[in-house]
N, C-alpha and C positions, 0 to 999 in steps of 0.2 A: 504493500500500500504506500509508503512512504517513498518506493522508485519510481511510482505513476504519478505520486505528488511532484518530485523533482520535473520529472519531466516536462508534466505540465508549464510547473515555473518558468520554463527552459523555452517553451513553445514559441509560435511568433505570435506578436499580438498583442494587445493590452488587456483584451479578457483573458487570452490564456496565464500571461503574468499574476492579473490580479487574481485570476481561480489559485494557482497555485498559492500565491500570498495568504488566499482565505482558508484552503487546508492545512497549511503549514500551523495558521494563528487556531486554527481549531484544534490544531497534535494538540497546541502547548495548553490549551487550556483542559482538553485531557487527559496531561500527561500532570498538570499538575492537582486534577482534583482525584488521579490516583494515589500521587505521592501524599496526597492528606486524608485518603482514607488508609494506605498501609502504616502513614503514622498516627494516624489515631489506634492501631490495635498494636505498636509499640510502647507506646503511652499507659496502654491497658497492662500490657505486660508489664515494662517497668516498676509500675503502682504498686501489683500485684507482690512482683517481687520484692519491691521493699519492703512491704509488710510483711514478708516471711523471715527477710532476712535480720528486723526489728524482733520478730519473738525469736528467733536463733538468737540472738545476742543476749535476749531480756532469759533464755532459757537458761544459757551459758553463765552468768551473771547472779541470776535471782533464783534458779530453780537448783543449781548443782548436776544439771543431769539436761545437754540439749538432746531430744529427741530427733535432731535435721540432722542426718550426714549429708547431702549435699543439694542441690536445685539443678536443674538445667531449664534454660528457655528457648522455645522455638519459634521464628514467624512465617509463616507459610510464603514462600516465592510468590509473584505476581503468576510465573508459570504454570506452577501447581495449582495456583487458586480458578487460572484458567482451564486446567486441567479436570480440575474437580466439578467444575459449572455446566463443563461439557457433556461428561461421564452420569451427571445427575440432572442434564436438564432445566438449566437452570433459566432464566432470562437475563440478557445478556445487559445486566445495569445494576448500581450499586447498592440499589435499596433489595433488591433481590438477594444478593450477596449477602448484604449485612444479616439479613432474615436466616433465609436457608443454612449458612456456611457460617459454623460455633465453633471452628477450632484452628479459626486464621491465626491466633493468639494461643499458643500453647505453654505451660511452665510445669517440669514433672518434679515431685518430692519426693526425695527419697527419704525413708526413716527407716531407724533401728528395729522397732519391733512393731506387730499388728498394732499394738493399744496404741503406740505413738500414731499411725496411720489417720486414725479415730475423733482422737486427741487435736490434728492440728487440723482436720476438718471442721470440726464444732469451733473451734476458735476461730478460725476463717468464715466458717460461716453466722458468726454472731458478729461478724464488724458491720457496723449500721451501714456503709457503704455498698455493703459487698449482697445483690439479689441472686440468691440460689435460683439456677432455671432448670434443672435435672441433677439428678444423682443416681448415679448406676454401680451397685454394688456387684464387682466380680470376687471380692474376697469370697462375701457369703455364697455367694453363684458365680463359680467361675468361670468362663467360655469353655465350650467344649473340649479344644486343645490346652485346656490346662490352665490358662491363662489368669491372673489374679492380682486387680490394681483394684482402687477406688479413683472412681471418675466424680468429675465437678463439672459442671456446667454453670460459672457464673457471668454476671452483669457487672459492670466496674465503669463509675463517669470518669471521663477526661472531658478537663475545662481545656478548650482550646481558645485562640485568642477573641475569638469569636461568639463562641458557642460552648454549648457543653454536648459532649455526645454521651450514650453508654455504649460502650463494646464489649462482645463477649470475650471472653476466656477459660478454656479448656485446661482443667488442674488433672493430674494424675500422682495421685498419692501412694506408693508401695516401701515396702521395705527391700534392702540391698538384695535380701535373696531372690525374692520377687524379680526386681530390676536387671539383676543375674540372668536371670530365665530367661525374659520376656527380650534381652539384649542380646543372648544365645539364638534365641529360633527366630528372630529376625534376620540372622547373619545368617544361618543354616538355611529357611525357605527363601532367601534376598531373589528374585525375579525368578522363581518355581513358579510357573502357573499352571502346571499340570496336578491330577488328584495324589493327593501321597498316601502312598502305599497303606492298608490297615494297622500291620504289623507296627511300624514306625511310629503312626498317629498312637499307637495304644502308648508306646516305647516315652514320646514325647510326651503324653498325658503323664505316663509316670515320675519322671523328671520334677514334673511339676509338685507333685506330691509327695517328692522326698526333700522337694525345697519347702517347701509347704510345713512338713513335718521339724524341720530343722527351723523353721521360724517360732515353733513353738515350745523348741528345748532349749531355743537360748532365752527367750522371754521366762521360761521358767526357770532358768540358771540365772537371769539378771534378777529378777523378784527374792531370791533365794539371798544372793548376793548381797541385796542391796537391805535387807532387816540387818545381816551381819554388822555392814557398814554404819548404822542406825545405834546399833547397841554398842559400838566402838567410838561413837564418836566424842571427841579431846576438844579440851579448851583451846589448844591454838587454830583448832578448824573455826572456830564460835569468833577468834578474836582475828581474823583476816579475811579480808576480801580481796576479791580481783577483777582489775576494771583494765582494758585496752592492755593486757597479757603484762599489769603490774599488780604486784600485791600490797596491798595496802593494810596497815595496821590500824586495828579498833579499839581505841581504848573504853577498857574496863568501866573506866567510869562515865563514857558515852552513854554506853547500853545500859549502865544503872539508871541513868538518870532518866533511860525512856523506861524503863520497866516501872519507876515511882512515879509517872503517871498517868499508868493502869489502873 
């Protein structure tokens, strides 16, 4: 499209000049009301992620115990999202898009154990901002092949300078073992488009349920672990904290003085 523009421009004439002038100034207009709808579900993301990366901190911090190992975020290619619109039909304009297509904006969490998975779902979804549109639980129900995340489907405003939009964003919440798995048979079926074999899908199913099972003998060895740590615990754990990877000393008669008035 854009070598039929040139040419045009290129043509003899004064209409064929200014046609081409007129498609050119139509690219850029757009070209740039896509760049501000893929930033606006950047935006989405970013937000998102702060706020995860805000309780990681306030977990590490205040709780003794972060339940985050780590985030990744994804934003869907202009190509892919063309890809996708084709594949499902979509109509070809942005209010369509924005409707249909909830997971231009992706951010996955990975946590330590089921309960944390749980955990930082209800917190996420108790922030006044943050409109739950779907929740699809494959922990409880897992996909056939095995498969076991908790999906989010929310809503998140960005104030733009303009405007305020909501855009969606697609959370997937799993523990490393999980993410193990589900980052294995991605790489193993990566562009398989043929049926796979019984034998194998059973093989792959099991996989799943020995990660599955091992999700739940370390959560029951951390719960074990952590009353120990409980009944051990020393006045110099009481009289330090640590804030930005220093430790800082409390004095004794700080904490008295909040305790007398209780």
């Amino acid at each position: 499209m854009l070598c039929s523009i040139i040419k045009l421009s290129c043509g003899k004439g004064r209409n064929a000049l200014h046609t081409g002038e007129s498609n050119i100034q139509s690219l850029k207009e757009i070209r740039k009301e896509l760049t501000r709808f893929m930033m606006s579900y950047k935006f989405g993301l970013d937000e998102m992620d702060t706020k995860i990366q805000i309780l990681k901190e306030e977990f590490q911090h205040i709780h003794d115990y972060n339940p985050i190992e780590h985030t990744k975020t994804r934003l869907k290619s202009p190509e892919s999202i063309f890809k996708k619109i084709t594949r499902k039909n979509i109509d070809f304009n942005l209010e369509s898009i924005e409707h249909a297509i909830r997971d231009i904006a992706g951010i996955r969490i990975v946590c330590s154990f089921i309960s944390d998975i749980y955990k930082i779902s209800d917190l996420l979804q108790n922030q006044k901002d943050v409109t739950v549109v779907e929740c699809k639980d494959y922990i409880k129900n897992p996909k056939p092949n095995g498969y076991q995340s908790l999906h989010l489907i929310v809503k998140i405003p960005v104030y733009l300078s303009d405007q305020m939009k909501e855009v969606y964003v697609e959370i997937q919440i799993r523990t490393v073992a999980m993410d193990f798995w589900a980052s294995l048979e991605h790489k193993i079926f990566y562009k398989y488009s043929k049926n796979v074999p019984e034998d194998l899908t059973k093989e792959l199913k099991f996989t799943a349920t020995v990660a599955s099972e091992l999700d739940y003998r370390m959560e029951k060895l951390h719960k074990e672990i952590n009353k120990l740590k409980e009944s051990e615990a020393n006045e110099f754990d009481l009289l330090h904290s640590e804030l930005n990877n220093e430790k800082y000393h409390i004095p004794i008669a700080l904490l008295e003085s909040f305790l007398g008035k209780e």
